[in-house]
N, C-alpha and C positions, 0 to 999 in steps of 0.2 A: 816533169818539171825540169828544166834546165837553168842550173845555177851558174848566172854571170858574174866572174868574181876580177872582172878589168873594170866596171864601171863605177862612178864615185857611189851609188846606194848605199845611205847604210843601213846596218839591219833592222831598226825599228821602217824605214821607206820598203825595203824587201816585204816584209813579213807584211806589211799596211797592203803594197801592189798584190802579195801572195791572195790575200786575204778579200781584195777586191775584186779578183780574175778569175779565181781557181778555186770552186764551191767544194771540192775534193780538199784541198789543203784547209778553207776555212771550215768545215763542219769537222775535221781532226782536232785542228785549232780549238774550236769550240771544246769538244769532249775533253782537252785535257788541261783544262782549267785551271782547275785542281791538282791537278800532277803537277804542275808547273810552281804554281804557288808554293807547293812544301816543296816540292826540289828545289829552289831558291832559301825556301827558310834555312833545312838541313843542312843546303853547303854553305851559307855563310856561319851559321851554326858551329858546325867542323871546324871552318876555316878561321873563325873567332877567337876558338877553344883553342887550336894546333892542334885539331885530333887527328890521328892517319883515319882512313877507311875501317883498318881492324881494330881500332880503338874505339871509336864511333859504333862498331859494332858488337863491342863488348858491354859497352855502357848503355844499348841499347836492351842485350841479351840475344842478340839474334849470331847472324853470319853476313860477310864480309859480302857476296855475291846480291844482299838482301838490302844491304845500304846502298850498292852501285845503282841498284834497280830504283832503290827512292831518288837519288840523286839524276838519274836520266833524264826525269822528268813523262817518260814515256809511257806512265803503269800508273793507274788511278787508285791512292790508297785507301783502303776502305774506312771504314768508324775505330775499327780496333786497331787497329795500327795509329790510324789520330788519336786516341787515347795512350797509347804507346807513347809516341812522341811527347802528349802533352805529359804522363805521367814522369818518364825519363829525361828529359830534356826540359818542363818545363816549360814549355811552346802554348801559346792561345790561338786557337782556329776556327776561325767563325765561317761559315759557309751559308749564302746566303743564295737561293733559287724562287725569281719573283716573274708572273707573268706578264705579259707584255700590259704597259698602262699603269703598275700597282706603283704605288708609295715607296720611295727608296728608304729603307732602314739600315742598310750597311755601309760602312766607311768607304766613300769614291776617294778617298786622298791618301797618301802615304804619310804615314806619323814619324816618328821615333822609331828606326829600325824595324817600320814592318812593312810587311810585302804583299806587295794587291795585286790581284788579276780583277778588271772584269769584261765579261764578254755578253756581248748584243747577240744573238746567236740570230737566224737567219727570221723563225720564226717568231720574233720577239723576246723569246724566252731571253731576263739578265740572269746571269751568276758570276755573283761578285765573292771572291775569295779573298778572306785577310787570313795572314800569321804572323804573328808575333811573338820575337823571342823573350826568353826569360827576362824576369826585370834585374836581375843579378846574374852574373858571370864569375863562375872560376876558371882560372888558367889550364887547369889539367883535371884529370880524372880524379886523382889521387886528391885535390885539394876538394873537388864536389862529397867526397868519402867524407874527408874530415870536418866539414860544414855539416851535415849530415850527424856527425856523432858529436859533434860540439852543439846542435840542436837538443837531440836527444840526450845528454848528459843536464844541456840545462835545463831542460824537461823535468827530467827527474829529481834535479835540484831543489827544484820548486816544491815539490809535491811534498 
């Protein structure tokens, strides 16, 4: 594939021409669906927060080499890792794979900060990918810690 970067295309026309030309580029396209979609949730996520990389990776529990990998876009993550995310960050991830013909049950629209893929893949098969971030935002790590213990303190206040 030879990338022209003189002519006016922009990249949603590229990706659209890639995708009608090049069954190699579309059936990758296809498979990384899902990768795409949380690699967009996670760096706006980050990028929301002001987290660095090794922030994002603390507050993850993982390593710094292991967020670039989500962030790529290029590495399909599996259930535990989306539960990672949804536990630590909070994120909602719906993943939806329907055969060709069936009843659309998952959101074709972009809401409130969330982020959709979905792809017709060749053989019919949709998979439509939403995530969504937390419905509450703190500015830094430190401030998620103390929401967290100011929860739990009023937990126990209760009781």
């Amino acid at each position: 594939m030879t990338l022209d970067l003189t002519g006016s295309q922009t990249a949603s026309e590229f990706i659209q021409d890639q995708l009608d030309t090049d069954p190699e580029f579309r059936a990758e396209w296809e498979r990384l669906a899902l990768a795409r979609a949380v690699a967009i949730a996670i760096t706006r996520y980050r990028h929301d927060e002001k987290l660095s990389l090794r922030q994002m990776a603390e507050l993850l529990g993982t390593n710094h080499p292991q967020v670039v990998r989500l962030e790529s876009g290029d590495h399909e993550p599996d259930l535990r890792t989306l539960r990672l995310l949804a536990e630590k960050l909070g994120m909602s991830f719906m993943v939806s794979i329907q055969p060709r013909g069936s009843r659309t049950f998952a959101p074709t629209t972009a809401g409130e900060g969330r982020v959709f893929d979905q792809v017709e893949q060749a053989n019919g098969i949709r998979v439509t990918v939403a995530a969504a971030p937390p419905q509450t935002r703190s500015s830094s790590i430190g401030s998620v810690r103390r929401r967290r213990t100011t929860l739990v303190e009023t937990e126990k206040t209760r009781s």
